[in-house]
N, C-alpha and C positions, 0 to 999 in steps of 0.2 A: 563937723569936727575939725579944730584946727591942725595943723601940721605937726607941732608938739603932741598933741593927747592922742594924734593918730600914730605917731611914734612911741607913744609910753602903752599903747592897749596892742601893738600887734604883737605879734611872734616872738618872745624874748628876746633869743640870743643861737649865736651857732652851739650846738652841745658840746662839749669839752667833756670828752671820758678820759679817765686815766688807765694805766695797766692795771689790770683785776689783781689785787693782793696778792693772792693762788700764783697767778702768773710772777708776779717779783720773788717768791718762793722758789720755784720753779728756778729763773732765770739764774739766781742767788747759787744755785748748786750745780751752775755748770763752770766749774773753774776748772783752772784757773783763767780769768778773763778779767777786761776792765766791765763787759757787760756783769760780770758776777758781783765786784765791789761794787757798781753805781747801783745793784737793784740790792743789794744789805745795807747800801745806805738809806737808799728809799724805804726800807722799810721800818730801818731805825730810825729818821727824820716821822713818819708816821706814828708809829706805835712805841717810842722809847718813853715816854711820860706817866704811864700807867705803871709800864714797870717801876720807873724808878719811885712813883709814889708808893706802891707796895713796898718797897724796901727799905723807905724811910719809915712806912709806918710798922716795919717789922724790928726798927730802933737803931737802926743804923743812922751813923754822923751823916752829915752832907758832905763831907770829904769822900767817905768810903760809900757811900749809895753811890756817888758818881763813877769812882773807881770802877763798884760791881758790878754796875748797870753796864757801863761803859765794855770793859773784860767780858760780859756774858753774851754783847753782841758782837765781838769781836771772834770768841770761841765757837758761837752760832755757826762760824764760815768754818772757822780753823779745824775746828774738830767734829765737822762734819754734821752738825746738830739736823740742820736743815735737812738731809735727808729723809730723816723721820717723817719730815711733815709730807701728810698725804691727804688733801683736800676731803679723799671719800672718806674720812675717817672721823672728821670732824670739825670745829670750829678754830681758827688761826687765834682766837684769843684764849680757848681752853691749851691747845697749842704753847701757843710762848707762855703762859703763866705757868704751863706747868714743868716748861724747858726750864725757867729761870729757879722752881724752887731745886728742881733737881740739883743746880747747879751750887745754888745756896749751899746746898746740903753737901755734896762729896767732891763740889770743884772748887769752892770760893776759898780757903782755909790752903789748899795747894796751889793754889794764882797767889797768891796773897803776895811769896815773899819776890814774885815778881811783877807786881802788879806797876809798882811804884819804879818809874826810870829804867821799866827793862823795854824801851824801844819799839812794843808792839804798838803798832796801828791803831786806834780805838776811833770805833763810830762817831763823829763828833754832834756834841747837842749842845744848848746854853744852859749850863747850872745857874749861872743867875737867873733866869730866867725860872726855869724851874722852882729852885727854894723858893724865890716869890709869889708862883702859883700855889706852892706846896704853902707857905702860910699865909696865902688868901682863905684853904680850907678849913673852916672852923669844926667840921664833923670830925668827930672821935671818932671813926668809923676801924672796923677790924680790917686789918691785910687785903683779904680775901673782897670784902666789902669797898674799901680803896680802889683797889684794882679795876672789880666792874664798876664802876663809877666813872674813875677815869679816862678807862675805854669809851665809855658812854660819849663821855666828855670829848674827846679826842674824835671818836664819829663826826658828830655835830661840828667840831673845827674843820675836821676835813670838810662837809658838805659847804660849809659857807663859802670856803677856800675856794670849791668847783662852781658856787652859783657865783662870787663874784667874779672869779677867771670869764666866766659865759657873759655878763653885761661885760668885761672888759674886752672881749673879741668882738661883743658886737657895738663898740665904740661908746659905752654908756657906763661907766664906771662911776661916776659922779651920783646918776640914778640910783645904784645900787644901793651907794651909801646913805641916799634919803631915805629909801625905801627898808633896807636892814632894820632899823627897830621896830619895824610892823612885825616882823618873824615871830619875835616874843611877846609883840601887846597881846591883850586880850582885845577878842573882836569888840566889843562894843566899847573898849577905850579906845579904837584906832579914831586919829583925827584924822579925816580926808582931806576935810577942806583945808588944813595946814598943810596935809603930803600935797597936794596938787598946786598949792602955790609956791611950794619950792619946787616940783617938779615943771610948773609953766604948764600945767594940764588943766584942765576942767574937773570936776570932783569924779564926775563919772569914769572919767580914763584913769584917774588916781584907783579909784576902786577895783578897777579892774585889774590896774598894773598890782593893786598889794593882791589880789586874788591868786593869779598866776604866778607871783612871786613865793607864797606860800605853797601853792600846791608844788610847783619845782621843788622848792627845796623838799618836800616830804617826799617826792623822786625819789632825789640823788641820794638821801639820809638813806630810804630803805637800798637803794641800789649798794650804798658803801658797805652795810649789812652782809648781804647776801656776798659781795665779795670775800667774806670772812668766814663762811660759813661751805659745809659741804656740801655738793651736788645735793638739789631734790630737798635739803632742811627748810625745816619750818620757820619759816623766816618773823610769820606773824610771831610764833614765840619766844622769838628771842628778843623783836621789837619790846615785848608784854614786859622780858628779863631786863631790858636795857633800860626802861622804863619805870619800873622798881627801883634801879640803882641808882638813878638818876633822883627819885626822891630817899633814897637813902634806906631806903629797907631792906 
């Protein structure tokens, strides 16, 4: 085995875990601190997307979905929302969706007349960036439908996020990027012998590096899961749930 193919078949990467969801929750409601704002941003940099695409598809402009999205993680801190949340109780995404509609309902209409230039703080995220994702989506899908989807969506970005972080610790980031469209081929469209000549491997070390590359990532995917989810839940079933929304059902 040459010295490339025996670098592309061994041991991945050093593992690169993040703080457990649960835990930035957590950290989020011990204010006032700078550890409390860096972990409500963390969590808005994570999961603000889904919200905001439920709110656009509940017909809000792009001006005011960014506003409300924007004020509802702001309020998360301010008015103590984060509290509530209590890991044993249930899942961080039945959680925030169902903090946000609340909010819809008996806070957004009272924010409103200061939503606009009154000085608060707000979470920051890319609205261009969003509306562009937001009409890449061609699915008419319901609110409620949007949301798990998104979430789904947003999962799957974060695990890529952690498997490339881990080839980039262990000095192979370049790899990564050869190897990344294996994740989604189907096994019998992968080319190896193309992966292995941009990799400088042999076919067989190619194969094994797309092998190991996919079972990580299906890792770290259920690991972000279970993050999200309460002590002891059935993790398999929400995989089955994220899994439907994902194909849109």
């Amino acid at each position: 085995m040459t010295a490339m193919s025996s670098r592309v078949s061994s041991s991945a990467a050093p593992r690169v875990f993040p703080p457990t969801r649960w835990s930035l929750v957590l950290a989020a409601t011990q204010r006032p601190s700078p550890e409390s704002a860096a972990a409500l941003e963390a969590l808005c940099r994570a999961y603000w997307y889904p919200l905001y695409a439920y709110v656009r598809r509940c017909g809000q402009s792009p001006p005011d979905a960014q506003d409300l999205t924007q004020e509802f993680f702001s309020r998360l801190l301010a008015k103590n929302w984060l509290d509530a949340a209590d890991r044993e109780k249930g899942r961080l995404r039945t959680f925030l969706i169902t903090a946000l509609k609340n909010f819809m309902s008996n806070e957004w209409r009272r924010a409103a007349a200061q939503r606009r230039g009154g000085g608060q703080t707000h979470a920051p995220f890319d609205t261009a960036f969003a509306e562009t994702r937001y009409a890449a989506d061609r699915h008419a899908l319901a609110p409620d439908a949007t949301f798990d989807q998104q979430w789904a969506l947003t999962l799957l970005d974060l695990t890529v996020n952690r498997l490339r972080a881990e080839f980039a610790a262990a000095g192979r980031p370049a790899d990564f990027e050869t190897l990344k469209p294996c994740l989604l081929a189907e096994r019998g469209a992968l080319d190896y012998a193309a992966v292995a000549q941009q990799l400088g491997a042999n076919e067989g070390a190619a194969r094994v590096a797309v092998h190991r590359l996919r079972k990580r990532f299906r890792e770290i995917y259920r690991e972000e899961i279970t993050q999200t989810l309460a002590a002891g839940a059935d993790v398999d079933a929400e995989l089955r749930h994220l899994a439907a929304a994902l194909d849109g059902q």
